[in-house]
N, C-alpha and C positions, 0 to 999 in steps of 0.2 A: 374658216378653220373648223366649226363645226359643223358644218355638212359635211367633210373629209373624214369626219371622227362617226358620224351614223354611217356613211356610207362602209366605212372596215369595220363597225361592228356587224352589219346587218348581214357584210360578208362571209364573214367569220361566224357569223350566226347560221346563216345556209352551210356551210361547208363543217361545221360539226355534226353535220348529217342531224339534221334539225330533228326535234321530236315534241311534244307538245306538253300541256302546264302539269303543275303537282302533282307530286306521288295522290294516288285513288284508295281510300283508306277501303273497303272492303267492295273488290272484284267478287261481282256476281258473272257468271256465265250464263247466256242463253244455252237451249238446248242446240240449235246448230243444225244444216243436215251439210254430211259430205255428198257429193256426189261425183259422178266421174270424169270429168274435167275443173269442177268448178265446187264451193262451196258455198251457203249460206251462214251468215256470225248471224248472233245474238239477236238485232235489228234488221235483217231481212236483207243485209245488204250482200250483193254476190261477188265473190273472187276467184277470178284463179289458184289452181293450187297443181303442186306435183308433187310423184314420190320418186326417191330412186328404192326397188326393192331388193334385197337380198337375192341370191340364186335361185333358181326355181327350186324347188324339192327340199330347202331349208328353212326353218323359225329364225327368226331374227334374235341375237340375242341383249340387242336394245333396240331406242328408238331415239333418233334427234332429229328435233323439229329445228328450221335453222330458219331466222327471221333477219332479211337484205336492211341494206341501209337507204337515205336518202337519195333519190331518182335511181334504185338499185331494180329488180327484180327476183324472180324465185332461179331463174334460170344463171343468178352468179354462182351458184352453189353446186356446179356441171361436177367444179372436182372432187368436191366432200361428196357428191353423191356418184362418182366412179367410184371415187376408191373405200370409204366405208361401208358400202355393200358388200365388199370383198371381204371384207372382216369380219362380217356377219351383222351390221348395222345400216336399220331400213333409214332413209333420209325421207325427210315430208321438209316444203317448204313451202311457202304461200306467198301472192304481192299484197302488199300493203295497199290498204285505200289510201288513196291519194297521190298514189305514185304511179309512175309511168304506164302500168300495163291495167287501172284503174278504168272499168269498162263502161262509167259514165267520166266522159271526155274532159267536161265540164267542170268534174271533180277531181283533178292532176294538180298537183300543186297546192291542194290545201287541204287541210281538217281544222275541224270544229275544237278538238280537246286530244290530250294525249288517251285521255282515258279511253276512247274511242278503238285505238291502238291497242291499249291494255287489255282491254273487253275482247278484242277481235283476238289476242294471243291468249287469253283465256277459253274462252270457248273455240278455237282451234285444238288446243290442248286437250280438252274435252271429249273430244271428236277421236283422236287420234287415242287415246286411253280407252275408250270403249271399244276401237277397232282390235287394239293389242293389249286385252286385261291382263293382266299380272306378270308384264312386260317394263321394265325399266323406261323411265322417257328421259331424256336430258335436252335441253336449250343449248344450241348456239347462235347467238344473238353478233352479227358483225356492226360496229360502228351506231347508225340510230338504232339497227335493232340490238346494240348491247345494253342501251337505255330503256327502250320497251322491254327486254331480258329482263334486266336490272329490278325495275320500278312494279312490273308485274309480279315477280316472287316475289318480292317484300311483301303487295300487298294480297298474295296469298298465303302467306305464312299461319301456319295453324291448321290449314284446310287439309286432309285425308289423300287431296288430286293433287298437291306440289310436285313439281317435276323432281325428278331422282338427283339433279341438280344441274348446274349449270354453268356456258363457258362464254365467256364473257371477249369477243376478239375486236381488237382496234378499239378498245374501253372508251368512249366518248367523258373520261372523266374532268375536263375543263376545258377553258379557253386558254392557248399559248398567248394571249394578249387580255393582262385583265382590265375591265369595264368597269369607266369611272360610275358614279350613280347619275350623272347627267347622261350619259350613253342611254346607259339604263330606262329613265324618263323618256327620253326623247324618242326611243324604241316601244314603248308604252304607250307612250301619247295616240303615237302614230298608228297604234294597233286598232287603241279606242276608236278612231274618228275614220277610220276608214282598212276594219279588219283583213275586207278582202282584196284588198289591191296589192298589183304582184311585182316582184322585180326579179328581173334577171341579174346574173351575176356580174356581167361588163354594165348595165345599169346602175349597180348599187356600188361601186369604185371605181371602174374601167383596168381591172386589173385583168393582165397579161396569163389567161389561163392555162396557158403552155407552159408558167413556172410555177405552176401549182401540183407537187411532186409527190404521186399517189402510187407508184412502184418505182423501184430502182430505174425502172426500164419505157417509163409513164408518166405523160401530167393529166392533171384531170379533164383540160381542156382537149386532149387527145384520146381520152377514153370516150369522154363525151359525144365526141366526133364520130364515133363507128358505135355508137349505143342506142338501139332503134327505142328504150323506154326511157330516154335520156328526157325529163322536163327542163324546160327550160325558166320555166320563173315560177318564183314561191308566195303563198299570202303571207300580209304582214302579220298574222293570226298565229299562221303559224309559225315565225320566226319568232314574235314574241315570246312564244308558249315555252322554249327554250331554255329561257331563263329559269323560268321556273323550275322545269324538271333537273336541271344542273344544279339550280340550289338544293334542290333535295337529295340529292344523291347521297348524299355523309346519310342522312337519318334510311336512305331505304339501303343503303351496304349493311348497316348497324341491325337490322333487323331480320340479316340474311341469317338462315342455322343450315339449309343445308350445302354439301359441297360446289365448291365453284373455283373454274380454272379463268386464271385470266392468260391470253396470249397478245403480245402488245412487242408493238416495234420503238427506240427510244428515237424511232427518227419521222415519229407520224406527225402530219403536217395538222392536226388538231388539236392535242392535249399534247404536255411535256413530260417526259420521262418524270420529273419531279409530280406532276398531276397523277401523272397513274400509279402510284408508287405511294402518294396520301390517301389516292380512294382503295386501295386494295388494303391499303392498313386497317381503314375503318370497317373492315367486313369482321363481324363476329365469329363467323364460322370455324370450327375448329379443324375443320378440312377446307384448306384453301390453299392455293397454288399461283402463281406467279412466273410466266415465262417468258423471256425476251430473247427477240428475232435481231438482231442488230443490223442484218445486210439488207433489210427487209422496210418497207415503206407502210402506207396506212391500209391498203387493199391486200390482204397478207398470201389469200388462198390463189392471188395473179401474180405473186412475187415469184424472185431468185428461191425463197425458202418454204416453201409450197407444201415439199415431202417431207421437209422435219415438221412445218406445222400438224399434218395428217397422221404423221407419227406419233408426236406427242399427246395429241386428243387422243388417238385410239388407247396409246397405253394407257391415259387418265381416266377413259372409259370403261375399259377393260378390270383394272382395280375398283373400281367403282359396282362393277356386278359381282365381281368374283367375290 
């Protein structure tokens, strides 16, 4: 019985689009260089990156940097960087270390710290503010990256370079199944005594990945299946880290001041309408927004509601410069 109780947490621990331990109480950035395919963070380490730009012959009149989720890429973001270029909003988007398109092999599937994560969207951010001074920037974070979003403003709150604000899509705000404190341990344990060992997802439950309902029209195990940066197993490092960042979420929403839209479906197969509806309460901000897709599933910008999503960002981007 309790190997069936590690095994759906550690599931449900991958499939919150994992992300790694504690809020980082003050993000320093490297200086960074962009270049033109690929970028260097803070610690030397290289990623891919793309832009979508505006029309030739026009200034942009914002900038959204938009950070993928777990086993995601920069290339999910195909649609917010059609059509917000059309609006006049340049798209930058990068892969995450440790994920799929992660150009040492070796390192797919794991990190060391969220912080890591944190650091690489701060000095990304960095990058992208020097290219377009006096230029609006905004975050859109889907799913883990609404948690690197999230955890990274808070802990730049104060600093001169905070993005213009930020949208927060498929809010990774809990687990639809809460974890007793033996889950908890026994996820701990296991991290302790053997960080980097990995498990796949039919590994850690033997669950039916085709009933795991990530568009109206999608299961994850079918996305999966046609996803050339699809990883297939995660360290226990970093499923543990998890935890942590989801405890913190109340104290880094609480420390948010500036604007932030959330867009969330009450049918995502990760957090419950009741979860995302507690973390958006706890955001301080006095400009904060709350919008629900209801025909719509956890992967928002591949759904049935695709155009109203698009829609809505731009208006909320749009009032936001104006």
């Amino acid at each position: 019985m309790r190997a069936t109780l590690l095994q759906r947490l550690l599931l449900l621990t991958l499939l919150v689009v994992g992300s790694s331990c504690a809020s980082v109480k003050k993000i320093t950035s490297g200086r960074g260089v962009l270049c033109a395919d690929d970028w260097v963070s803070y610690d030397g380490k290289t990623m891919p990156w793309k832009a979508w730009p505006v029309p030739a012959g026009t200034k942009p009149r914002g900038v959204v940097i938009a950070v993928h989720g777990l086993s995601g890429a920069k290339s999910d973001f195909w649609y917010l960087g059609e059509q917000l270029p059309l609006r006049g909003y340049t798209v930058y988007s990068y892969d995450l270390r440790g994920q799929g398109n992660d150009p040492v092999v070796s390192e797919r599937g794991d990190i060391q710290s969220a912080k890591t994560w944190q650091k690489d969207l701060a000095t990304f951010h960095a990058l992208i503010r020097r290219r377009h001074p006096r230029t609006p920037v905004f975050w859109y974070g889907e799913s883990l990256g609404s948690l690197i979003a999230l955890h990274t403003a808070a802990d730049l709150l104060g600093n001169w370079s905070d993005p213009d604000g930020i949208i927060l899509a498929s809010p990774v705000a809990g687990l639809r199944m809460t974890l007793t404190g033996f889950q908890r341990f026994v996820l701990e344990t296991a991290a302790r005594l053997s960080p980097r060992s990995r498990y796949s997802l039919g590994e850690l439950a033997g669950v039916d990945e085709s009933k795991i309902q990530v568009t109206s029209h999608s299961t994850h195990g079918g996305q999966m299946a046609v996803t050339p940066h699809h990883v297939s197993a995660f360290s226990l490092r970093l499923l543990s880290s998890i935890g942590g960042m989801l405890d913190a979420n109340a104290e880094s929403a609480r420390r948010l001041k500036m604007p932030v839209l959330f867009v969330a479906s009450p049918n995502d197969v990760m957090s419950s309408a009741d979860q995302i509806q507690s973390l958006f309460a706890q955001i301080r901000s006095r400009d904060k927004k709350l919008l629900w897709y209801t025909r719509s599933y956890h992967l928002l910008l591949h759904d049935v509601q695709r155009q109203e999503v698009v829609h809505d960002v731009t208006r909320w981007l749009d009032r936001h410069i104006e």
